[in-house]
C-alpha positions as CSV (number, residue, x, y, z in Angstrom):
1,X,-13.4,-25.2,141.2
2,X,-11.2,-28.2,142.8
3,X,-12.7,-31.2,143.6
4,X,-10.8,-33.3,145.8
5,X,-11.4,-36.9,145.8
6,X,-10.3,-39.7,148.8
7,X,-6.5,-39.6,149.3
8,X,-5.2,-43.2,147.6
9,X,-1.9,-44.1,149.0
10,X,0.9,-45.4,146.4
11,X,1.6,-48.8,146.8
12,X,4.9,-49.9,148.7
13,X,8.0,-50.2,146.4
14,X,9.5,-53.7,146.0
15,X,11.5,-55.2,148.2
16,X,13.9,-57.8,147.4
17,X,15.5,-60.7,149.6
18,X,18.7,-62.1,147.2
19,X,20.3,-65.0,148.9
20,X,24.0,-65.4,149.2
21,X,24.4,-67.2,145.6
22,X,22.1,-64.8,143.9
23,X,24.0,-61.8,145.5
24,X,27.6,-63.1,145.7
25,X,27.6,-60.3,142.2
26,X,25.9,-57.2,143.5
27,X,25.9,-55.2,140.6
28,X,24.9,-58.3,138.5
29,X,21.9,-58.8,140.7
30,X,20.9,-55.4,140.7
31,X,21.0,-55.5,136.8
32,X,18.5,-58.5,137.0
33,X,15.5,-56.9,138.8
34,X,16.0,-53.4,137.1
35,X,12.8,-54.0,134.7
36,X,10.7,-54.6,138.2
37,X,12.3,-51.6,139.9
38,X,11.6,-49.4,136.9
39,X,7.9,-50.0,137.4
40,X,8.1,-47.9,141.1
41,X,10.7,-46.1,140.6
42,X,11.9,-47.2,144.1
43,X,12.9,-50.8,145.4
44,X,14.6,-52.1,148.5
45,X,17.4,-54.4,148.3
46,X,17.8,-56.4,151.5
47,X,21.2,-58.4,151.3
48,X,21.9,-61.8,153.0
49,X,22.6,-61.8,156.9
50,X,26.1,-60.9,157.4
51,X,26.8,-59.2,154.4
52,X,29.5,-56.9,154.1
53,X,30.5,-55.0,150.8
54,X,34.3,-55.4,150.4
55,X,36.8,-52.9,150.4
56,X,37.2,-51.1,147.5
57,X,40.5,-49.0,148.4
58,X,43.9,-50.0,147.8
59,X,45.4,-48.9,151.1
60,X,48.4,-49.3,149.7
61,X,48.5,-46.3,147.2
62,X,46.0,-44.5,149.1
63,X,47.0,-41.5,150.6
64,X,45.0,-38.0,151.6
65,X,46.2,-34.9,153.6
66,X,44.8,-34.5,156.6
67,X,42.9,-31.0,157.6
68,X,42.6,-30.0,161.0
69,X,39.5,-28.0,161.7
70,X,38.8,-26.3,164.8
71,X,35.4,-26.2,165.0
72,X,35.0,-24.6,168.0
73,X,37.0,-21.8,167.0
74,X,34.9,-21.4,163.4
75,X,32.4,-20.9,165.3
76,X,33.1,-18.1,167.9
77,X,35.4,-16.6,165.4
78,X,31.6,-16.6,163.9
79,X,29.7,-15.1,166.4
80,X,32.5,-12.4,166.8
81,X,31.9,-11.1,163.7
82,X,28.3,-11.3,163.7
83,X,28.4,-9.4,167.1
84,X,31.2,-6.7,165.2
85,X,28.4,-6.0,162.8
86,X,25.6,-5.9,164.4
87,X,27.1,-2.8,166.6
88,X,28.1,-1.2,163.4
89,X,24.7,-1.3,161.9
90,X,23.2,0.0,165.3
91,X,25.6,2.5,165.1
92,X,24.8,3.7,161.8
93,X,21.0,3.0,162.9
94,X,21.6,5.9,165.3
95,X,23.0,8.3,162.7
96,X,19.6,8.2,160.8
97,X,21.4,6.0,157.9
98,X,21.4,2.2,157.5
99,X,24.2,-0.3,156.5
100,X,24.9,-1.0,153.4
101,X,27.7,-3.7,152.9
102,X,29.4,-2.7,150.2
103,X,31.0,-5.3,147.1
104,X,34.7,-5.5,146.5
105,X,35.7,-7.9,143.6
106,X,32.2,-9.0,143.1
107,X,32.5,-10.0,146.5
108,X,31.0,-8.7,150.0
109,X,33.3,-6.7,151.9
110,X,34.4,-8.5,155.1
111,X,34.0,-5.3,157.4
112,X,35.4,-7.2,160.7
113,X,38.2,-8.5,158.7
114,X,39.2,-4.5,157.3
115,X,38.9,-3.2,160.6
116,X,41.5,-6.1,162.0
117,X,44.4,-5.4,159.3
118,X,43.9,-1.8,159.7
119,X,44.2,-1.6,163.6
120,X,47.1,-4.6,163.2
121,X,48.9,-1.8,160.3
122,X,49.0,0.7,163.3
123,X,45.2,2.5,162.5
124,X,43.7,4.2,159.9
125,X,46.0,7.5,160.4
126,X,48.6,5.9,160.2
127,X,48.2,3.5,157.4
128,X,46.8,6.6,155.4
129,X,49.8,8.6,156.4
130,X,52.4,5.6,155.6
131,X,50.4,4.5,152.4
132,X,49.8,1.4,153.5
133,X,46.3,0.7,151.5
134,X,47.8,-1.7,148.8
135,X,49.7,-3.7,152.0
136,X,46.0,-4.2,153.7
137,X,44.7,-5.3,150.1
138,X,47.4,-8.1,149.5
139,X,46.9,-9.3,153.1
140,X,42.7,-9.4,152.3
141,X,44.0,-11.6,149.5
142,X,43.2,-9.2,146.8
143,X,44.8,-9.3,143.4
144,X,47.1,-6.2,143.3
145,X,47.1,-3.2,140.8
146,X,43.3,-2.5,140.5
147,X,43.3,0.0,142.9
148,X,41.4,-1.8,145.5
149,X,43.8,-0.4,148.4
150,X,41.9,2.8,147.3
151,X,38.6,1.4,147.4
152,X,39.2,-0.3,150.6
153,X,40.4,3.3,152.2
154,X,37.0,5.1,150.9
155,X,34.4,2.4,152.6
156,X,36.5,2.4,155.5
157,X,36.1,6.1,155.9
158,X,32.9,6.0,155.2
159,X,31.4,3.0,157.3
160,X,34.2,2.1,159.7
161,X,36.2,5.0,160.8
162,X,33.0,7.0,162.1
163,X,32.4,4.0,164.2
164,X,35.7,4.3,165.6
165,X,35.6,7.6,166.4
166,X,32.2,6.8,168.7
167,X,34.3,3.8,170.6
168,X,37.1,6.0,171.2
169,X,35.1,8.8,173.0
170,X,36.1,11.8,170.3
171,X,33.9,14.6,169.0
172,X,31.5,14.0,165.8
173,X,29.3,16.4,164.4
174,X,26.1,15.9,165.8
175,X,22.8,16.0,164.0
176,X,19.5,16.4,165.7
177,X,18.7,13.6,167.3
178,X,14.5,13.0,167.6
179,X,13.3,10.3,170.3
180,X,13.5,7.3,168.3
181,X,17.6,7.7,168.6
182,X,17.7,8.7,171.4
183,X,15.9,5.1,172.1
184,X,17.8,3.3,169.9
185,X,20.9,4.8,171.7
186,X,19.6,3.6,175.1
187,X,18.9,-0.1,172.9
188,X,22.8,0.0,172.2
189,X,23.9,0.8,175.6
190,X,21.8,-2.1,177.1
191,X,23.1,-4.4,174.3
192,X,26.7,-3.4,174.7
193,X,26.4,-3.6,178.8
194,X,24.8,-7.1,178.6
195,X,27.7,-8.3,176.2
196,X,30.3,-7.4,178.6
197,X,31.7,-4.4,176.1
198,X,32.1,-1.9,179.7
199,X,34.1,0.3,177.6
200,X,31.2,0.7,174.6
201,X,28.5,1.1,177.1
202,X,29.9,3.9,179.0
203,X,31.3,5.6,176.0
204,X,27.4,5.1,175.1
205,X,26.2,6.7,178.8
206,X,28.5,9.7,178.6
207,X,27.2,10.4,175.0
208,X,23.6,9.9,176.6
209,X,24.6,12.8,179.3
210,X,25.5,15.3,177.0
211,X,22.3,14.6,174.8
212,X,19.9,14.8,177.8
């Protein structure tokens, strides 16, 4: 059983008011009033009026590379992605099956990134046709001769190209589909409508036609 007695607040660290002579050798000072600061754990050092640490860098021999970093683009290139797969995984939602992001190099598979190099390589017919698998491997920046361009075909036929084949209006094999898809179907068409994707969402309303 806990007993909980009155709340007794810590007392207030030290605080310490050097004057110019005492802090003209900051680390020096600081050195001095260690054994009182050990006690708290915690002080406050408040230096002399005016006080301004000096410059520490030689400009001279200082020199960086600068990195420009568009923010703004980070950060719709962001949401573009985050929008890519959320419509896969409602996609697969509707096929009875959820998405599983698969590892490639101990790494997670960048699904939005795939599905870019592969439409850029001319599609995934063509890149299987041309062999182009160890081409979209080296441009995902993975090391070469591990048979990744392999591995990268098999979880794009698996996750991505059945999505594609949705978008693009052709005929998959259809399973029986119970009323929660058939909801989740109307979910995605109200999603994709709302987010501008015209194309998706009436792709999505002929689908719900034939199923009704």
């Amino acid at each position: 059983m806990w007993i909980f007695s009155e709340f007794i607040p810590p007392p207030e660290c030290p605080v310490f008011e050097p004057s110019w002579e005492e802090f003209s050798e900051p680390l020096a000072y600081i050195n001095k009033i260690r054994p009182i600061a050990q006690r708290s754990g915690i002080c406050k050092i408040r230096p002399p009026k005016d006080w301004q640490p000096p410059f520490a860098c030689e400009v001279k021999n200082f020199h960086f590379t600068p990195r420009i970093q568009r923010l703004n683009e980070l950060e719709a290139q962001t949401r573009v992605k985050l929008n890519f797969l959320d419509h896969i995984a409602k996609f697969w939602d509707l096929q009875g099956s959820t998405l599983k992001i698969p590892h490639v190099e101990r790494k997670m598979l960048d699904l939005y990134t795939l599905s870019k190099v592969v439409a850029s390589e001319g599609g995934f017919e063509l890149v299987c046709k041309e062999k182009k698998w160890a081409k979209v491997a080296s441009r995902m920046s993975y090391p070469q001769g591990k048979g990744i361009g392999s591995l990268l075909r098999s979880h794009y036929e698996r996750i991505l190209y059945p999505y594609e084949l949705f978008q693009s209006g052709a005929s998959l094999l259809v399973r029986s589909i119970n009323i929660k898809n058939l909801q989740h179907l109307v979910s995605y068409f109200h999603s994709a409508f709302d987010e501008g994707d015209f194309n998706g969402s009436y792709q999505i309303f002929i689908k719900l036609q034939l199923i009704v």
